[in-house]
C-alpha positions in Angstrom: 0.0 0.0 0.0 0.9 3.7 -1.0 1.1 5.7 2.4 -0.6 8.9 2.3 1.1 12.0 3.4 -1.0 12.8 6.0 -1.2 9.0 7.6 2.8 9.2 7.6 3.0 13.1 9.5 0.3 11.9 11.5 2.0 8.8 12.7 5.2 10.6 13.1 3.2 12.7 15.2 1.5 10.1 17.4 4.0 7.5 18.2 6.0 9.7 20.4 2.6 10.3 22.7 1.8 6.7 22.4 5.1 5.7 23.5 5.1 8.1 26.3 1.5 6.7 27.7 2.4 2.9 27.1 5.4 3.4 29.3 3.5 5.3 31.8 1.4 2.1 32.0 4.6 0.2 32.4 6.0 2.0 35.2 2.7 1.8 37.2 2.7 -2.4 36.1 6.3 -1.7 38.0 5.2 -0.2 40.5 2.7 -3.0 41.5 5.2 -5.7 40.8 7.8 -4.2 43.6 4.8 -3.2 46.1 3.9 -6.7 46.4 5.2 -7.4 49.9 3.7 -11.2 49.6 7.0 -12.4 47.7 11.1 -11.5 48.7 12.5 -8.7 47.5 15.3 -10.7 45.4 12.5 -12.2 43.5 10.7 -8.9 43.0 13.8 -7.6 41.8 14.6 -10.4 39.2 10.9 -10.4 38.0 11.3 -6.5 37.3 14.6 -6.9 35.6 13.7 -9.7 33.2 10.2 -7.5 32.6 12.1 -4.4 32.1 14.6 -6.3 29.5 11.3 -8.1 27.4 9.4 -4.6 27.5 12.6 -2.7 26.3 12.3 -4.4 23.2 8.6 -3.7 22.3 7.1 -1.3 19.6 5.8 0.9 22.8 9.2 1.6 24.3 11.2 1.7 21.1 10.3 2.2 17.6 12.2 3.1 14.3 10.2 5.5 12.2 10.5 4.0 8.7 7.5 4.9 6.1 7.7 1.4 4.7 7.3 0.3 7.9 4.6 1.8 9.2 1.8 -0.5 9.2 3.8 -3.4 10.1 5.0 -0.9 13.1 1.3 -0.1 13.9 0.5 -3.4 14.0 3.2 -4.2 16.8 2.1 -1.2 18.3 -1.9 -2.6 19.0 -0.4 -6.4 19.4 1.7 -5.0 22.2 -1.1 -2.9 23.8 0.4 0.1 23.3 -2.4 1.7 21.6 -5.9 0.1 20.5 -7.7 0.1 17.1 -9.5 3.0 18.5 -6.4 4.9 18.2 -6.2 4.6 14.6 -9.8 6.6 14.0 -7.8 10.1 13.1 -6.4 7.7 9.9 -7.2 7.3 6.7 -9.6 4.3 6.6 -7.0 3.0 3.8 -4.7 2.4 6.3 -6.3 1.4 9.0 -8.0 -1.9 6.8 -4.2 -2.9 5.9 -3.3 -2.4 9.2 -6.0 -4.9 10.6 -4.8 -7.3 7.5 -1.4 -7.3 9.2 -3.0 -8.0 12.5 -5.0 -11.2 11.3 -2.3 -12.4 9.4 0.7 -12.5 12.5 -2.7 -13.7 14.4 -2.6 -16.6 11.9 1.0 -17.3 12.5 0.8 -17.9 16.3 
């Protein structure tokens, strides 16, 4: 699919919001995972550091903006819960149909 213009500066425009919220949500997820008092603290500290190194790696926390890749990248983005489908109604319908055909297909996969 052809990207249009305004699909690409809006992305560009968006990711860095929904970055900053999805990690938000992490940090509070964090948060709850050290607070737990019910388990020792080595093993709070381990489960943060292996969450921490898996979360690091995800679409929310650190993305390449790449116009070819975009709806792949918007696909991660709603596989990872960083943003919803809901998120995509600014969009061009266009793009948010392939983006949904990405979703079904990695779906398929797993």
């Amino acid at each position: 699919m052809d990207i249009r213009k305004q699909d690409w500066k809006l992305f560009r425009e968006k990711v860095p919001e929904w970055q900053e919220l999805y990690i938000e949500k992490l940090l509070k997820q964090y948060i709850t995972l050290l607070s737990d008092k019910s388990s020792y603290a080595s093993k709070r500290f381990w489960e943060l550091d292996e969450r921490i190194r898996k979360d690091k790696r995800t679409s929310g926390v650190q993305l390449q903006l790449d116009k070819s890749e975009m709806e792949i990248d918007t696909a991660h983005l709603i596989m990872d819960g960083a943003i919803a489908l809901d998120d995509l109604s600014d969009f061009s319908q266009e793009f948010q149909d392939s983006v949904k055909g990405f979703i079904e297909r990695f779906s398929n996969w797993e």
